[in-house]
C-alpha positions in Angstrom: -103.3 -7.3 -9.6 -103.3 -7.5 -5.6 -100.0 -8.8 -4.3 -98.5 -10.8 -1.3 -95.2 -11.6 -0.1 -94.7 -15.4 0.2 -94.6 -15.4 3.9 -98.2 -12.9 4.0 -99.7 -15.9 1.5 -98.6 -18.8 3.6 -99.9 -16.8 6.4 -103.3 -15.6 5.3 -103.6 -19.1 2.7 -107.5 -19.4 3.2 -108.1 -15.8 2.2 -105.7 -16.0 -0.6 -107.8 -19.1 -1.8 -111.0 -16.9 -1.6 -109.0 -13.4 -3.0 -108.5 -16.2 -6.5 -112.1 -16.9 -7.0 -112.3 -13.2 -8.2 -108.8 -12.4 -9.2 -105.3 -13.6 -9.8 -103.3 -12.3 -7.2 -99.2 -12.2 -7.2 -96.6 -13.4 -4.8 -93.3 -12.1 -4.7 -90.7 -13.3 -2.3 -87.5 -11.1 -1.6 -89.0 -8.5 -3.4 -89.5 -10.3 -6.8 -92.5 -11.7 -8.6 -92.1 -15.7 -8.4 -95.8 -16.7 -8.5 -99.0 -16.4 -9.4 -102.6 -17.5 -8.3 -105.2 -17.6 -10.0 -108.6 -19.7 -9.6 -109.2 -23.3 -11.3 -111.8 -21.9 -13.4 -109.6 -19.5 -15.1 -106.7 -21.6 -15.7 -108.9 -24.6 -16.8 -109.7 -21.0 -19.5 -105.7 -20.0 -19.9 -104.9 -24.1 -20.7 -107.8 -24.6 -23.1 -106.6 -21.1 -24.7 -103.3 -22.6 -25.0 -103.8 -25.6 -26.3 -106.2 -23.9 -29.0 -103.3 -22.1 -30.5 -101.2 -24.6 -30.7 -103.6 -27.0 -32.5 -103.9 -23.9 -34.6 -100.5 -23.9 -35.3 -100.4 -26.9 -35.9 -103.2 -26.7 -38.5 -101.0 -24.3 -40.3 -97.5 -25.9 -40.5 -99.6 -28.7 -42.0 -101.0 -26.6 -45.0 -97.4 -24.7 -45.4 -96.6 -28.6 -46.1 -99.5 -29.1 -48.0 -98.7 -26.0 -50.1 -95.1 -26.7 -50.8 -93.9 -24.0 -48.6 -91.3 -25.4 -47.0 -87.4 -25.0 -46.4 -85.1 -27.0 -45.5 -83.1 -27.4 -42.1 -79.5 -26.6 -44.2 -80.9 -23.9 -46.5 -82.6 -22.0 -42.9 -79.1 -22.2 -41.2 -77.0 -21.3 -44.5 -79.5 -18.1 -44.4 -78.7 -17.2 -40.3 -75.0 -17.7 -41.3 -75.0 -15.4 -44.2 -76.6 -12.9 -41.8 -74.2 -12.9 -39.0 -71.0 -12.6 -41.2 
């Protein structure tokens, strides 16, 4: 992935919007990674992938209801107590 310092993307913004049709591209600022770009298209994709999963997750905590395969709140923390004594 092609990266920019923040100053080179506010600089240069009207190529960066054109670099993002065909790639993401990073922007760090002091040296570090604080940003990425990427075009509408493919986070209209990353959203609609995200929002998948979740219903899908979802979906599943219902059946582990449905199915009787549930624990309760006390009975999960008595467990993560018993394993950090």
């Amino acid at each position: 992935m092609e990266t920019l310092t923040a100053s080179d993307a506010k600089r240069e913004f009207g190529d960066l919007l054109l670099k993002v049709q065909s790639a993401p591209v990073g922007i760090n600022k002091n040296g570090k990674p604080v940003a990425v770009m990427l075009s509408y298209a493919e986070y209209e994709q990353l959203a609609a992938h995200k929002t998948a999963q979740l219903k899908a997750q979802i979906q599943q905590g219902i059946a582990d209801l449905d199915a009787g395969r549930i624990t309760s709140g006390n009975t999960v923390l008595e467990r993560l107590r018993q394993r950090v004594k």
